[in-house]
C-alpha positions in Angstrom: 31.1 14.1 31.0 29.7 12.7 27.1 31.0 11.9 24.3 29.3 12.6 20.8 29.6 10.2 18.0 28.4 10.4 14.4 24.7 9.4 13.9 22.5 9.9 11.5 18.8 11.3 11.1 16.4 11.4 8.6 19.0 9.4 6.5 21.0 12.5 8.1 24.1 12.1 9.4 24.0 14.1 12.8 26.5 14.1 16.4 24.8 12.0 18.8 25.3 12.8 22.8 26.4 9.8 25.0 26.5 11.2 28.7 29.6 9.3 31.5 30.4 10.3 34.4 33.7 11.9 35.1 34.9 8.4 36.2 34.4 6.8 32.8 35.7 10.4 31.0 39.0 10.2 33.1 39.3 6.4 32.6 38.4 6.9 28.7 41.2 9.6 28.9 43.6 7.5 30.0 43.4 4.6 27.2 41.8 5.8 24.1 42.6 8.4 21.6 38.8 8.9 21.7 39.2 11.3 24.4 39.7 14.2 22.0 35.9 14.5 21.1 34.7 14.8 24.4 33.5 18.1 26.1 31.3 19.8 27.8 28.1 19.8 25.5 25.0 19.4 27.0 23.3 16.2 26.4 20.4 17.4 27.5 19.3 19.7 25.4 19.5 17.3 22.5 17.1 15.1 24.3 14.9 17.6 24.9 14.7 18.9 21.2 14.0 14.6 20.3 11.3 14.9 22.8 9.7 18.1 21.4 10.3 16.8 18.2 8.7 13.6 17.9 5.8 14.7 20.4 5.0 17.6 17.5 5.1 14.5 15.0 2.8 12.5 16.7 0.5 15.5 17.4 0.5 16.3 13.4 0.6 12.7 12.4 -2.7 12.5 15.2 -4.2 15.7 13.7 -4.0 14.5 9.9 -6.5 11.7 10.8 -8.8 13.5 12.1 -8.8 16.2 9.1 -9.5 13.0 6.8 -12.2 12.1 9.4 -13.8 15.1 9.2 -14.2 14.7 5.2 -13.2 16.4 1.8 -14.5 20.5 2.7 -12.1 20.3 5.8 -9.1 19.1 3.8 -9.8 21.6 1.1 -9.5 24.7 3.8 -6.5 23.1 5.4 -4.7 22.6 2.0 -5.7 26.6 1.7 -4.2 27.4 5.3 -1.0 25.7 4.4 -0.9 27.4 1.3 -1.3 30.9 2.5 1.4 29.7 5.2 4.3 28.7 2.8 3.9 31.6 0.8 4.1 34.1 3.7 6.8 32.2 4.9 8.8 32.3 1.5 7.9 36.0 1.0 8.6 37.3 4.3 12.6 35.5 3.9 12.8 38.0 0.3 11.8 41.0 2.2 14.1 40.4 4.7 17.4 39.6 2.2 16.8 42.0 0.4 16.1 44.8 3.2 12.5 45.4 1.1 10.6 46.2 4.0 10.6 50.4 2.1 9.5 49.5 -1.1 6.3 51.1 -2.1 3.0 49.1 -2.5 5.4 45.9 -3.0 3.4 43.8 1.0 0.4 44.7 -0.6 0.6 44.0 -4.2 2.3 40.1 -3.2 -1.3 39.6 -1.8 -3.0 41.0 -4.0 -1.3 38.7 -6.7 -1.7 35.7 -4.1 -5.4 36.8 -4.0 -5.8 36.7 -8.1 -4.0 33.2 -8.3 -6.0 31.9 -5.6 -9.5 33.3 -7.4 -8.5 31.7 -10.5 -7.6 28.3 -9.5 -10.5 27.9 -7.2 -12.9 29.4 -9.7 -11.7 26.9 -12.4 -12.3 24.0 -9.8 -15.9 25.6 -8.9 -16.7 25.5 -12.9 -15.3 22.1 -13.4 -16.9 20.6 -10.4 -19.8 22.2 -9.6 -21.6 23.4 -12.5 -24.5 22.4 -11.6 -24.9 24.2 -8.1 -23.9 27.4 -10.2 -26.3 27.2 -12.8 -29.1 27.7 -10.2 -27.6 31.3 -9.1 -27.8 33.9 -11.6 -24.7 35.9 -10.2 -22.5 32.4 -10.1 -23.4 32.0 -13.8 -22.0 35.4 -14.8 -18.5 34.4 -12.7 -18.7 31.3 -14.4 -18.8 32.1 -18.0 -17.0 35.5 -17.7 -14.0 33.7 -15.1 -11.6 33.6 -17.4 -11.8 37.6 -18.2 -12.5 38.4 -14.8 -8.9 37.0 -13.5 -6.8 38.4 -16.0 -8.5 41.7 -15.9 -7.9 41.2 -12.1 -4.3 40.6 -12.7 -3.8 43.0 -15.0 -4.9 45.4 -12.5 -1.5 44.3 -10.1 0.4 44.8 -12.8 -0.2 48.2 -13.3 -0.3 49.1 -9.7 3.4 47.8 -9.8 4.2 49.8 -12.9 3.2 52.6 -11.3 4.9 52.2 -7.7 8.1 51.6 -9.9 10.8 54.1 -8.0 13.8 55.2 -9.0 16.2 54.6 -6.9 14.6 51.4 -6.1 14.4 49.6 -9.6 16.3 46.6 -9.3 15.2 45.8 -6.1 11.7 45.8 -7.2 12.1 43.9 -10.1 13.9 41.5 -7.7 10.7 40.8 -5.6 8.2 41.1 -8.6 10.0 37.8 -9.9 10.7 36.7 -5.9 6.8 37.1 -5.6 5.9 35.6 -9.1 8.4 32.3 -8.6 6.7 31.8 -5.4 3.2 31.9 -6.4 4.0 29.2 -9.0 5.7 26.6 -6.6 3.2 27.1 -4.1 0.0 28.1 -5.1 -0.5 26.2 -8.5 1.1 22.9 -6.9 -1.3 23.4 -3.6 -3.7 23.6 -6.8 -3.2 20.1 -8.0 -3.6 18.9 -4.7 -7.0 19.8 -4.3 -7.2 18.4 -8.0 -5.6 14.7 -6.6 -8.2 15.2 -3.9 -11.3 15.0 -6.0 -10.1 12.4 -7.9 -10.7 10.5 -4.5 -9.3 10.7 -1.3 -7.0 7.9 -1.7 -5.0 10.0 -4.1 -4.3 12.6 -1.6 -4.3 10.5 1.5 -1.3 8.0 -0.2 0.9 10.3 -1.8 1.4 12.7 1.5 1.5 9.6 4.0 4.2 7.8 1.0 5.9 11.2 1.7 5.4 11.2 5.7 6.8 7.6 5.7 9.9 8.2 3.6 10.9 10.8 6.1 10.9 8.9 9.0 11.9 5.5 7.7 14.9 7.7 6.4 15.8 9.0 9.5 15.9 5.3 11.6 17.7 3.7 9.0 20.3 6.5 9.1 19.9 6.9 12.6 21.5 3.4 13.3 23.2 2.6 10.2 24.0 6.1 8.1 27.6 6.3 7.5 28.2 7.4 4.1 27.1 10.8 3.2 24.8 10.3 0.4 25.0 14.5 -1.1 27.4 17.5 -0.2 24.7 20.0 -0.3 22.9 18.2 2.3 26.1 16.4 4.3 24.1 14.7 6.5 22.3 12.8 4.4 23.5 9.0 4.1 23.2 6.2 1.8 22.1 4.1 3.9 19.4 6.6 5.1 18.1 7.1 1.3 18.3 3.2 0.3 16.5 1.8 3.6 13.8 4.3 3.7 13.3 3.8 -0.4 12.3 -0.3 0.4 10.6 0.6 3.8 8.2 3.3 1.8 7.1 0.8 -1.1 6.4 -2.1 1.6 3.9 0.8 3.5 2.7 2.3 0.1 1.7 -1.4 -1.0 0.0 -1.8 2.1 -1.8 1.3 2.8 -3.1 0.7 -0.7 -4.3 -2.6 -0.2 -6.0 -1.6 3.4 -7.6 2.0 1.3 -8.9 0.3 -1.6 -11.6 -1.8 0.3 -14.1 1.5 1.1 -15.8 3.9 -1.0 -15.1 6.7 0.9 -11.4 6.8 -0.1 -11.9 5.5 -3.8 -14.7 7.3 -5.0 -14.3 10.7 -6.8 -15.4 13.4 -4.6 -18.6 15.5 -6.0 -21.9 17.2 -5.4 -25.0 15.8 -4.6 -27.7 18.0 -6.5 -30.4 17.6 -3.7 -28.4 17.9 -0.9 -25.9 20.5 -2.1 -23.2 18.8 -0.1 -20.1 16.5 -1.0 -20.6 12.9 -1.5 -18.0 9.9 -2.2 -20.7 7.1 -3.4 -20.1 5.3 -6.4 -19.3 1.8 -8.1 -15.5 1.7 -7.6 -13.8 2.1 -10.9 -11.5 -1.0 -11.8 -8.5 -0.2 -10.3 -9.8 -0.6 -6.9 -11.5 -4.1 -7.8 -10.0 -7.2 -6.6 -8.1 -8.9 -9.1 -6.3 -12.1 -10.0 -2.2 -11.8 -10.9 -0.3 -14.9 -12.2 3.5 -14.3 -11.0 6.1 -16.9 -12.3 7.1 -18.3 -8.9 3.4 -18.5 -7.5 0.6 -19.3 -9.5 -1.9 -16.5 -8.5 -2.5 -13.8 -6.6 -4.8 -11.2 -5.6 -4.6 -7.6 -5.4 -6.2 -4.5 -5.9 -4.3 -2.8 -9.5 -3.8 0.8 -7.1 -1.5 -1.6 -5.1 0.7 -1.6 -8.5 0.4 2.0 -9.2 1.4 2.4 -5.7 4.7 0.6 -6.2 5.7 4.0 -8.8 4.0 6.5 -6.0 5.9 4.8 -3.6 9.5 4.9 -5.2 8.8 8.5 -6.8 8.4 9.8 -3.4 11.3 8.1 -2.3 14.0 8.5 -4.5 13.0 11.7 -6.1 11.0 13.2 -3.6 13.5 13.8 -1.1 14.9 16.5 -4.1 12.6 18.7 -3.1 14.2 18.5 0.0 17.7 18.6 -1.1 16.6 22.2 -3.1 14.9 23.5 -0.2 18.8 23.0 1.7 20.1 24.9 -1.1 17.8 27.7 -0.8 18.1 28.0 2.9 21.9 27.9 2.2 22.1 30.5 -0.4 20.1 32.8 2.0 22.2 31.8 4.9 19.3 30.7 7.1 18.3 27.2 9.0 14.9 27.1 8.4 11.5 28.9 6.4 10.6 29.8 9.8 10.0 29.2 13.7 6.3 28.1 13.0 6.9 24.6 14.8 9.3 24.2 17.5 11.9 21.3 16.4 10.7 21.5 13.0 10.9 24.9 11.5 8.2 26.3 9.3 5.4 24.7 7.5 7.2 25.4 4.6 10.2 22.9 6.0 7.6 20.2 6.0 6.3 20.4 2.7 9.0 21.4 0.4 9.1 17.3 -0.6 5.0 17.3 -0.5 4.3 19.5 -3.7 6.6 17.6 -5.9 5.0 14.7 -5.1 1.6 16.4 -5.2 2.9 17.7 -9.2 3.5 14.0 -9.8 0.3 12.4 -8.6 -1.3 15.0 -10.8 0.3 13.9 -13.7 0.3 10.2 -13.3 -3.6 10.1 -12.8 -3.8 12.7 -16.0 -1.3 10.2 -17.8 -2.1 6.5 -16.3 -5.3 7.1 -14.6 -7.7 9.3 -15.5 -10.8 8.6 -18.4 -13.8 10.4 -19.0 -15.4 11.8 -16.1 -19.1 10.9 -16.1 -20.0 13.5 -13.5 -17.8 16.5 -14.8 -19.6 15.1 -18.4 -23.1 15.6 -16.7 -22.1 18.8 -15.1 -21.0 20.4 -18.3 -24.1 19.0 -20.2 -26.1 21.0 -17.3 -24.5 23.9 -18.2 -26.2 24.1 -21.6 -29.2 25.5 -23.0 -32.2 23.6 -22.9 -32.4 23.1 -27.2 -28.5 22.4 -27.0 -29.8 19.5 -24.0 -32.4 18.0 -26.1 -29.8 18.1 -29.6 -27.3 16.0 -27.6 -30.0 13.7 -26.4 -31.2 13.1 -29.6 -27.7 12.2 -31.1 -27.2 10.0 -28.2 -30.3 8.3 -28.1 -30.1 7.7 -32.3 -26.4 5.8 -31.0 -27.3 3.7 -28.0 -30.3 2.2 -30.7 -27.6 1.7 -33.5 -25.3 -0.5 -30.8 -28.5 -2.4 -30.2 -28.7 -1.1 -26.5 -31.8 0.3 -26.7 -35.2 -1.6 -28.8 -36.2 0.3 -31.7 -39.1 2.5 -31.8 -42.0 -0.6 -32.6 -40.6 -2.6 -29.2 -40.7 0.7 -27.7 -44.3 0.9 -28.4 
């Protein structure tokens, strides 16, 4: 016999499966009103799924180090894979509500428009980052200077092609997945965008923010595994309180620390760029200030030292807790509103890829705008790489003018010491 009981996981409030015997059923029977529950449910199944389920976790969680081990071009196609993934995933679920699989062109043209997005993004990141390595082909300078043009011209090339596979009879419905295809292509592929953005900013900013994310979801679930009783939102019932408020504390203790432990090497910290000679990525620099030890006077101790990222962690950290898990909670009412359990079948006990990253890009959209807002200054190396991009005379004008202002603050000896 078993009897199931209210749990909760992932601050979700879920039956859990005691097995008894048919002893302790019949003597449970006998004395308690809490007979009425039990049935003949297998337990173990449920066990199973747990086991399948956390040995996937462990095996992603596993796999995740070793793309970070493996540097910033690995991460960059991963980020890519996933991408291509989600959107698939979200696609496929409109051609199947709305029985689309006739229209005419309409598979086609929702890559073709995934294609476009994808060339311009990456293309702007390729200018921004890498002007250097382009300057030295001639066909990369033409994409460069003419990218812009060549994207929308690109674009406006899918338009058309769905203006004129427009059918009659089929109007609305193709209308329907032009704006389907178009919504989905701005949640997933500009916000995959700005992760690739965090990541060049250094590896730290996309390494936190995703493991702020990871830790949220599983400090959720224990705390509302063993404690969830009140249900914390009615479109996601099984959410609890008690789920949301322990795994908000446990994420900003992690956050802090990761941050502290991060902070100490270069290879995290330091922007990722190009070396000119080499043509390959490097993370070398001086450590900007934020990830330089520093001295804090609190009123009940008198000093203390930490690393200023372990403070901006402390607003990573309780972002991704308390309004992170909203991409979650809209990623239930999607599911809901289309009647279906998850994005897909991609990973057994977990759903689709899409399932577990619905919570990542908002906090990828955030990271974003906190470093543009809080973080970011001038960019020496995107400042050189632009400066490359010049011609030679335009070089030698700004040399000039900067040369004529580094003697005027007295940082360089006038022309007679020079001599």
């Amino acid at each position: 016999g078993e009897q199931t009981d209210v749990a909760s996981r992932g601050g979700e409030r879920e039956e859990q499966t005691f097995c008894f015997d048919d002893a302790a059923v019949s003597l449970l029977q006998s004395y308690s009103r809490l007979a009425a529950p039990f049935g003949s449910f297998s337990c173990v199944r449920r066990w199973k799924n747990y086991w399948i389920r956390g040995v996937l976790s462990l095996a992603m969680i596993s796999g995740f180090f070793l793309i970070i081990y493996m540097g910033p071009v690995t991460l960059i196609l991963v980020v890519m894979t996933v991408q291509i993934k989600c959107f698939q995933e979200i696609i496929t679920i409109g051609y199947r509500v709305y029985h689309s699989y006739e229209l005419p062109w309409f598979r086609t043209l929702s890559w073709y428009f995934l294609i476009c997005v994808n060339y311009f993004f990456y293309g702007e990141t390729v200018a921004d980052y890498f002007g250097a390595l382009v300057q030295r082909e001639e066909p990369l300078q033409f994409l460069a200077r003419y990218h812009r043009f060549i994207s929308f011209a690109l674009y406006l090339a899918g338009f058309c092609m769905f203006v004129l596979s427009l059918v009659k009879k089929h109007y609305r419905l193709q209308f329907y997945m032009f704006a389907w295809t178009h919504v989905t292509l701005l949640i997933v592929v500009t916000q995959s965008h700005l992760v690739i953005q965090n990541l060049f900013e250094g590896m730290i900013w996309f390494i936190v923010p995703i493991s702020i994310v990871i830790c949220n979801d599983i400090m959720a679930y224990l705390f509302g595994f063993f404690f969830g009783r009140t249900p914390l939102i009615k479109l996601s019932p099984k959410k609890t309180w008690e789920g949301f408020i322990g795994g908000f504390f446990a994420t900003v203790v992690f956050g802090f620390m990761l941050a502290y432990l991060l902070s100490q090497f270069q290879y995290f910290v330091c922007p990722v760029a190009v070396n000119s000679e080499t043509n390959g990525f490097t993370v070398e620099c001086e450590p900007s200030e934020i990830f330089v030890m520093r001295e804090y006077t609190l009123p009940a101790v008198k000093t203390v030292k930490l690393y200023p990222f372990q403070i901006h962690s402390i607003f990573l950290s309780a972002f991704g807790s308390l309004i992170g898990p909203f991409g979650g909670f809209f990623a239930s009412g999607f599911k809901r509103a289309f009647k279906i359990k998850d994005f897909a079948n991609t990973i057994p006990g977990h759903g689709g890829i899409m399932d577990r990253f619905d919570c990542q890009y908002l906090m990828a959209t955030f990271t974003h705008v906190y470093i543009g807002s809080f973080i970011r200054g001038p960019n020496p190396s995107k400042v050189l790489q632009q400066l490359l991009m010049l011609r030679p005379d335009q070089q030698l004008g700004i040399f000039r003018t900067l040369h004529s202002q580094l003697r005027e603050r007295g940082m360089l000896p006038p022309p007679a010491a020079q001599a």
